[in-house]
Legacy VTK file of the C-alpha trace (Angstrom):
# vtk DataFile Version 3.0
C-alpha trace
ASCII
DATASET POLYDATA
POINTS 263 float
0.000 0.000 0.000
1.501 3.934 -0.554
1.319 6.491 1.438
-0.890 9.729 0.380
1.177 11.884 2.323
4.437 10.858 0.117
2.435 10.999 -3.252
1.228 14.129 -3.053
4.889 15.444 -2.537
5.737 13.832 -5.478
2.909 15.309 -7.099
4.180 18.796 -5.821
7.528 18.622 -6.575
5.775 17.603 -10.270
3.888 20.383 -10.755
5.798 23.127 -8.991
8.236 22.542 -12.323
5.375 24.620 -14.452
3.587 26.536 -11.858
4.067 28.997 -8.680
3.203 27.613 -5.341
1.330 28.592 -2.366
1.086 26.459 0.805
-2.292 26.342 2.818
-2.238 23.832 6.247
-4.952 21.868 3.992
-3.040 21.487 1.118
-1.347 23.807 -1.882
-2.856 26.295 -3.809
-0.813 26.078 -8.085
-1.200 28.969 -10.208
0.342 29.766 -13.509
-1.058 32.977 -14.945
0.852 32.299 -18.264
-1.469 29.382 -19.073
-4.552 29.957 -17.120
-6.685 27.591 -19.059
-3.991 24.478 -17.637
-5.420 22.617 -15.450
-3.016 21.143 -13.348
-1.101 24.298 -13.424
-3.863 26.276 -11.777
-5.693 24.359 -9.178
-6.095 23.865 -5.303
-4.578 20.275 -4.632
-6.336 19.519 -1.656
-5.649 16.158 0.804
-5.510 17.090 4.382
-8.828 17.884 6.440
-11.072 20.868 6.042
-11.949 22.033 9.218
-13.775 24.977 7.837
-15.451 23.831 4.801
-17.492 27.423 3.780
-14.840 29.380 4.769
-12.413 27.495 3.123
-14.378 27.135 -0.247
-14.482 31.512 -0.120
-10.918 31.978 0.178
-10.377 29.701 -2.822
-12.851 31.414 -5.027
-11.018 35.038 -3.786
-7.814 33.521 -3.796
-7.839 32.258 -8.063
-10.494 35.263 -8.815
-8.220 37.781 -7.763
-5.707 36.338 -10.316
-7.935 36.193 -13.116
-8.124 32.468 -12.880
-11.122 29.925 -12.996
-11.402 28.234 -8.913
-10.458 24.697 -9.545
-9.828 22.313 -6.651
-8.605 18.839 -6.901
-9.771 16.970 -3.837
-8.375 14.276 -2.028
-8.875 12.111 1.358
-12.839 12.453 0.609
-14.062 10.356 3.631
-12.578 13.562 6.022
-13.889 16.057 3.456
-17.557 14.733 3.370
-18.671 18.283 4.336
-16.661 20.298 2.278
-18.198 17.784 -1.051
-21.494 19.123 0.119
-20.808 22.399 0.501
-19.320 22.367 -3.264
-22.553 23.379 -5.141
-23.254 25.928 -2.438
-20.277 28.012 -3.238
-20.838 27.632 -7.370
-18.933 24.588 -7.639
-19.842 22.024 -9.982
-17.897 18.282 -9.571
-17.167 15.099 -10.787
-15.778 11.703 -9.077
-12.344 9.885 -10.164
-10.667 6.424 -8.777
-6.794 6.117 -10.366
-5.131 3.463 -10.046
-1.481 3.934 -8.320
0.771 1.576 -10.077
4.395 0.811 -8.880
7.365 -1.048 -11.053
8.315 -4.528 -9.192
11.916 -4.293 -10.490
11.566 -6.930 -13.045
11.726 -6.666 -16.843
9.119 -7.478 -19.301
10.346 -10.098 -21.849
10.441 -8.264 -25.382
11.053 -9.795 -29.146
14.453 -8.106 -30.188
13.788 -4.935 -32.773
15.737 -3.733 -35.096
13.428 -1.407 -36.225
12.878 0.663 -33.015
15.412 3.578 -32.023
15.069 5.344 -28.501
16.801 8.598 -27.929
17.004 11.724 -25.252
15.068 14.419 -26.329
17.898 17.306 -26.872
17.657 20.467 -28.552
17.860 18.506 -32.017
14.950 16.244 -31.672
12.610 18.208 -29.410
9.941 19.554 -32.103
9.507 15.690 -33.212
9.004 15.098 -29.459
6.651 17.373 -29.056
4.882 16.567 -31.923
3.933 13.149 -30.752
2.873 14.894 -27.571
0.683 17.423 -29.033
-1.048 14.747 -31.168
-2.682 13.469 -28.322
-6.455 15.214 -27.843
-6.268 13.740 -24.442
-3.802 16.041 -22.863
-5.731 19.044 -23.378
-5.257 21.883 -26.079
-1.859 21.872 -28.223
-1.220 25.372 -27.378
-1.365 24.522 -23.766
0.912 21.098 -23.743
3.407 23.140 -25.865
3.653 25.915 -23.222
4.104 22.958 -20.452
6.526 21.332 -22.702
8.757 23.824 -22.706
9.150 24.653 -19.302
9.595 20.768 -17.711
12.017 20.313 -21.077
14.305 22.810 -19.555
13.748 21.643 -15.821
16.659 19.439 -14.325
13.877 16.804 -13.040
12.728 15.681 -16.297
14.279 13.561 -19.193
12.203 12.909 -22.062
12.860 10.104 -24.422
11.262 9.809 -28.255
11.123 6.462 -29.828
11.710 5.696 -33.711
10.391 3.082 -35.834
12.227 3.134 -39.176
12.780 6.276 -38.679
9.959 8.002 -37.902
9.085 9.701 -34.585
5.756 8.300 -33.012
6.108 7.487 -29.215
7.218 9.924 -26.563
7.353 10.027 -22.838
9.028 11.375 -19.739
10.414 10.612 -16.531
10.213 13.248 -13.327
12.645 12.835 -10.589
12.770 14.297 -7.188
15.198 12.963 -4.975
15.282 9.199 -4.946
11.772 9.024 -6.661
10.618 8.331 -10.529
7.731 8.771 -11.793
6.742 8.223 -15.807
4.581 11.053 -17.362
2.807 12.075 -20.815
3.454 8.676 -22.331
2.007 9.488 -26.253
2.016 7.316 -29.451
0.425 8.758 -32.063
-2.502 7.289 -33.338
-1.320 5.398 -36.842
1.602 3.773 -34.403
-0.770 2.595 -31.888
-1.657 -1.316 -30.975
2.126 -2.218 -31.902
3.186 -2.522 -28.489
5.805 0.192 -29.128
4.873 1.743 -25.375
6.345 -1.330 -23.375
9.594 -0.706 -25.451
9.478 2.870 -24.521
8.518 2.122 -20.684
11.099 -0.834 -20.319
13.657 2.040 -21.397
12.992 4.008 -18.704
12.825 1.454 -16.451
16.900 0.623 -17.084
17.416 4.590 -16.915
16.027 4.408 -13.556
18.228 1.635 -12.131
20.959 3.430 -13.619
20.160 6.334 -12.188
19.763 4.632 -8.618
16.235 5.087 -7.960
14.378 3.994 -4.802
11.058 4.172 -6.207
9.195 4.171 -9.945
5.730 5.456 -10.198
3.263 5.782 -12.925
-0.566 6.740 -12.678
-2.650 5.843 -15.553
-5.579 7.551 -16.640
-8.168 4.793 -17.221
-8.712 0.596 -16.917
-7.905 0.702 -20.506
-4.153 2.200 -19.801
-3.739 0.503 -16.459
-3.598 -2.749 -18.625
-0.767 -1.653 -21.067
1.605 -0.618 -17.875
0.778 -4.186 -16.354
2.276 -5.967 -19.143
5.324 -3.732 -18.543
5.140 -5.072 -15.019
3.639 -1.868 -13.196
2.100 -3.503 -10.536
-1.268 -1.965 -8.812
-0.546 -0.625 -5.177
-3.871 1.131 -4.448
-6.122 3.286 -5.620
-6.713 7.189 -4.782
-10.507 8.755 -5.099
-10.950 12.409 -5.655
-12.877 14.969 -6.705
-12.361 18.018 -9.322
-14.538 21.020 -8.359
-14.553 23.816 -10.781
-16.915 26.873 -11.438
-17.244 26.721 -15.004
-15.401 25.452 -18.325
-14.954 21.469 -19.238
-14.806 18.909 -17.141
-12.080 16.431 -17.327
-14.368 14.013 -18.449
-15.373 15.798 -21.318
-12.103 16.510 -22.588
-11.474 12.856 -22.375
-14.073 12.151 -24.121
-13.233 14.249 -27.305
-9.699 12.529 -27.491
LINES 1 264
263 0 1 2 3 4 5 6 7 8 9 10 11 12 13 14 15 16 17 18 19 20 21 22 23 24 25 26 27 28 29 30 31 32 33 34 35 36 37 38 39 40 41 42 43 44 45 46 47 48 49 50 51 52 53 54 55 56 57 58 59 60 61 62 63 64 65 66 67 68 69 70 71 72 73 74 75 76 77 78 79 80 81 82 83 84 85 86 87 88 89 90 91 92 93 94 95 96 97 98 99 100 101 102 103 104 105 106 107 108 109 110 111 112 113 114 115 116 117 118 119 120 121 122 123 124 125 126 127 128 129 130 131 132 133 134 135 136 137 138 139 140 141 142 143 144 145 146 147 148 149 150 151 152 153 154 155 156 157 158 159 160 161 162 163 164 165 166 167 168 169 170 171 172 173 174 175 176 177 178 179 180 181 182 183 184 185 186 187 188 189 190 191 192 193 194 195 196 197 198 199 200 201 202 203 204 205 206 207 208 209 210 211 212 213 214 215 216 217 218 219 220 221 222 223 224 225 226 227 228 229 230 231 232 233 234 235 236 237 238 239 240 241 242 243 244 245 246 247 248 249 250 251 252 253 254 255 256 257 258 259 260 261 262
């Protein structure tokens, strides 16, 4: 089983590579007034009890209104914040219900058929548009505009490495690995969608797997986004640990769901 507490700093150290940071006693408030329409650059991530849900829920609104920004809270530890869900509509809040899967690399190596025809490389200065590319391709990350503006700023940030992978030649899977002390944890993993159902994502995961031993990592994380995904890191021997329920409350614009759903 993990520990919240130790995920969410993971999570922090994450996104404090793309966004400014304020610390509340119930959590951390992001904001990135560069690309207000990111979500996970501009949102409350909240996992420690509300005592105070009404008041709380006010100085959240005041707190992202005052910087032009849409309130967005990402809510954690729901059995202690059963009156703060309730209060959600209330204060303008609309919401909708998520259970990830945590999933954890066992150490061991997936057996893969030898291929000649697959190249993995570091993303440098030379190959980064290709990367990018790939990563823009993917309707499921949000608007292209907006994973371009991430982009750059975790390229140039000392805790990621991303790697693009080749077949004949061509650039058409693409992924990352963020690293805070002696923690991993695999992010924006992207094929694009002629390349898919080739298996060319446990190739690009088993890569980063032997760049984390090398690099003497404790841990290696990875937190898919649906059953479906879940199922392609298993093969690659990510190994379910838990589960973690939330919430995202937001006053108006798309709901993760939706944009999901477009992909």
């Amino acid at each position: 089983m993990f520990n919240l507490e130790r995920i969410m700093q993971l999570d922090i150290e994450y996104v404090k590579s793309f966004s400014e940071v304020e610390v509340c006693k119930e959590g951390v408030l992001f904001y990135n007034q560069a690309i207000p329409t990111y979500y996970d650059a501009n949102h409350a991530q909240i996992w420690r009890k509300i005592e105070q849900p009404d008041l709380f829920l006010h100085d959240i609104k005041d707190f992202y209104q005052s910087k032009s920004l849409i309130p967005r809270i990402y809510l954690y530890n729901l059995e202690q914040n059963q009156l703060c869900i309730e209060a959600l509509e209330t204060h303008g809040f609309q919401y909708e219900h998520f259970v990830n899967e945590v999933q954890y690399w066992d150490g061991e190596y997936a057996i893969l058929p030898p291929n000649p025809a697959i190249q993995i490389e570091r993303v440098t200065d030379a190959n980064m548009e290709e990367a990018l590319a790939v990563e823009m391709s993917i309707s499921a990350f949000g608007e292209p505009s907006l994973i371009k503006k991430a982009f750059e700023q975790t390229y140039h940030s000392s805790h990621f490495t991303y790697y693009l992978l080749r077949l004949d030649g061509v650039a058409c899977c693409s992924a990352n690995i963020f690293v805070s002390e002696n923690q991993g944890r695999i992010e924006s993993v992207a094929t694009t969608e002629s390349y898919r159902g080739r298996g060319l994502i446990g190739y690009m995961l088993q890569h980063i797997q032997q760049q984390s031993v090398k690099l003497g990592l404790d841990d290696l994380w990875i937190l898919p986004i649906s059953e479906q995904v879940a199922k392609v890191y298993e093969k690659a021997n990510f190994k379910s640990v838990g589960s973690i329920a939330s919430i995202h409350a937001f006053t108006e614009g798309k709901s993760i769901q939706d944009i999901r759903q477009q992909a």
